[in-house]
Phi, psi and omega in degrees: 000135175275093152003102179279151165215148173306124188268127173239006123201160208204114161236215170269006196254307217223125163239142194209124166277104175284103189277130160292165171295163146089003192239090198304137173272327187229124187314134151239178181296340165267356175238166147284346207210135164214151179299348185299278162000289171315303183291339102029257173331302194306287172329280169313345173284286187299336196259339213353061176305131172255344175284188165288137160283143190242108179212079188299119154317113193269334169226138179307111191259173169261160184293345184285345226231131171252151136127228187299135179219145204269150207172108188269150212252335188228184161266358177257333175285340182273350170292310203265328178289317191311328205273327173293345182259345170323277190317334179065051190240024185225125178290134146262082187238131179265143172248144147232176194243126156234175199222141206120133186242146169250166219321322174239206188249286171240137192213207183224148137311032228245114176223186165238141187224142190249121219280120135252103170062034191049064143192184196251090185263129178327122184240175162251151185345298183273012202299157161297140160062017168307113165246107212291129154234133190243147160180175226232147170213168170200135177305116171277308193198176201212091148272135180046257193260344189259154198231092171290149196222117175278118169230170171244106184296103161277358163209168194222097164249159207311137179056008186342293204268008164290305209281338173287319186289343167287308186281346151273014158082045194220033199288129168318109163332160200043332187308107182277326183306317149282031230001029164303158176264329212272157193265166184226234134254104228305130191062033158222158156218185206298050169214150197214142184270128198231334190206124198229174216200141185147159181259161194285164187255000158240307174323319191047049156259177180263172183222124154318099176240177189187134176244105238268147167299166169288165173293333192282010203259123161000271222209132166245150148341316197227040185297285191195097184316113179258006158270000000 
């Protein structure tokens, strides 16, 4: 039986899902199950293709990780999102739940990092395989110690926004691997693609997508106002 997952927008070029935590956005050898598979599936079904689906990933979500994960339907739409995403010219805004205060109410992020043991560690500029990450964040709300926090990617490196907010003594709920402590729900933490942005790759008109939270996640919007 196929697993459904929320299509939150779908034409014949682009398809785009909203992935639970605990879930490879592309299979590997080491799993059975990926949202890719599923959409795959999803496709042949709804579609009825008795062939291979031509269904590409334009970006990686972490397994760890909920919310849009974008997948192009043809090879001329995955040519023209890769560029867009080349140029960093398609918006990423993420919600995470954090433990921890950072520096401001909203800022910039900048560190450099570096690829360690599957994971992203803080380096110096000029470190062997050091990459500079940036990103933009502002506090939405607040319950007890957790703090959702909106963030925006300006370059997008392996674990980007775990390994910073960690490294600002400001670590994602459930990440234990980035040292959280506070529990989450099992094979997820607290961070989510809540919103993507991009022209479309054939229409060139823009396109919106919006990712609704999981039932488990932690602090909304309107928890408690930090303006």
């Amino acid at each position: 039986m196929t697993h459904r997952i929320e299509v939150l927008y779908e034409d014949n070029h682009i398809l785009a899902l909203n992935k639970p935590c605990g879930l490879l956005t592309q299979p590997s050898r080491f799993s059975g199950d990926s949202l890719e598979d599923r959409a795959k599936a999803m496709i042949k079904e709804s579609r009825g293709k008795p062939g291979n689906v031509f269904l590409h990933a334009v970006h990686r979500l972490d397994r760890v990780t909920s919310g849009i994960a974008l997948f192009s339907l043809t090879g001329k739409s995955l040519s023209r999102m890769n560029e867009q995403m080349r140029r960093n010219e398609v918006t990423r805004i993420y919600h995470a739940v954090i433990t921890g205060d950072l520096p401001a109410e909203q800022g910039v992020l900048e560190h450099f990092l570096r690829h360690s043991h599957l994971r992203s560690v803080t380096a110096g500029a000029n470190d062997p395989g050091a990459k500079k990450a940036l990103l933009r964040y502002r506090s939405l709300a607040r319950q007890g110690r957790l703090v959702l926090v909106e963030v925006t990617l300006e370059t997008g490196r392996y674990h980007q926004i775990r390994a910073q907010l960690s490294a600002a003594g400001c670590p994602v709920v459930g990440d234990s691997l980035y040292g959280s402590a506070a529990a989450y729900v099992e094979g997820g933490v607290a961070l989510h693609h809540r919103r993507m942005e991009f022209v479309h790759p054939v229409r060139r008109d823009r396109v919106i997508v919006e990712a609704d939270y999981p039932a488990e996640w932690p602090v909304y919007p309107d928890s408690e106002s930090l303006s």
